[in-house]
C-alpha positions in Angstrom: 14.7 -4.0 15.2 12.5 -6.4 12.9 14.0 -4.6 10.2 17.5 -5.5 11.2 16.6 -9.1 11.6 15.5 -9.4 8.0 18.5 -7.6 6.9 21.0 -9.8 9.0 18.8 -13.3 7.8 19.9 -11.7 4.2 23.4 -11.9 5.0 23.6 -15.1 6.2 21.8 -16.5 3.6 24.1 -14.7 1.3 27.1 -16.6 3.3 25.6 -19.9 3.2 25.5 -19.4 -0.7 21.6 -20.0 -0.3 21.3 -16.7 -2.4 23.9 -15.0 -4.6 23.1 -11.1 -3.1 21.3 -10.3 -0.3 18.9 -8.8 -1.9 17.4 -11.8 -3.7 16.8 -13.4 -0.4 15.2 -9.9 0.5 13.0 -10.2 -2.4 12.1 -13.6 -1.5 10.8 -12.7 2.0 8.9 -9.9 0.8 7.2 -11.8 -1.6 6.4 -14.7 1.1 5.6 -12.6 4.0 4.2 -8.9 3.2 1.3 -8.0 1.0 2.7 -5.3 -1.9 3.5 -2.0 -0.7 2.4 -2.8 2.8 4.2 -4.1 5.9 1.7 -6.5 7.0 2.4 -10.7 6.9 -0.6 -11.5 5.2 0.6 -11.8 1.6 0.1 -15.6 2.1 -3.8 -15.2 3.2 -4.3 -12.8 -0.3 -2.9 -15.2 -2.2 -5.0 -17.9 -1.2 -8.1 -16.2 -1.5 -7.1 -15.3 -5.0 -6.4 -18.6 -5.9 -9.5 -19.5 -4.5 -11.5 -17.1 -6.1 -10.0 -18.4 -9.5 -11.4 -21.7 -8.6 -14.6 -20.4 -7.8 -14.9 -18.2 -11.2 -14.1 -21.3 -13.4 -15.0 -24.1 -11.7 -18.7 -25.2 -12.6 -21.3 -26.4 -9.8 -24.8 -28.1 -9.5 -27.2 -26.2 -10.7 -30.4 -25.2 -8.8 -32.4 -24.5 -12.1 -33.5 -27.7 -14.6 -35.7 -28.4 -17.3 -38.3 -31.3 -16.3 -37.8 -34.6 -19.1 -40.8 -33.3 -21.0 -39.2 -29.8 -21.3 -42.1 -28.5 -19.9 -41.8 -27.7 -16.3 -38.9 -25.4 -15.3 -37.7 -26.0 -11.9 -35.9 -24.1 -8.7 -34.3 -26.3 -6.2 -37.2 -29.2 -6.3 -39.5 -26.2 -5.3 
């Protein structure tokens, strides 16, 4: 029945010259709703934590680990 729903949304989109073909607007709702290859609506939540991810793996943070102003001392978190 979901199935159906998709399709007929496809149509009328189709109709209301939102899309030229039905299956672009197909392609569009995959691509916002399902992951690829499975039929799950949580394509959304993977590509946040990808983009995420990308922030985390080239974004740079405080450190934990400095060199005292004599050069010295090597510290860990004020310890």
């Amino acid at each position: 029945m979901a199935q159906m729903l998709v399709a007929l949304q496809a149509v009328h989109l189709t109709k209301a010259g939102a899309v030229s073909h039905p299956a672009d607007a197909l392609d569009e709702m995959r691509e916002r709703f399902l992951l690829y290859g499975v039929r799950a609506p949580f394509g959304w939540i993977t590509r946040l934590r990808t983009y995420g991810k990308k922030i985390q793996n080239s974004t740079t943070s405080l450190g934990y680990i400095y060199w005292s102003d004599d050069e010295q001392t090597l510290s860990y978190k004020d310890l």
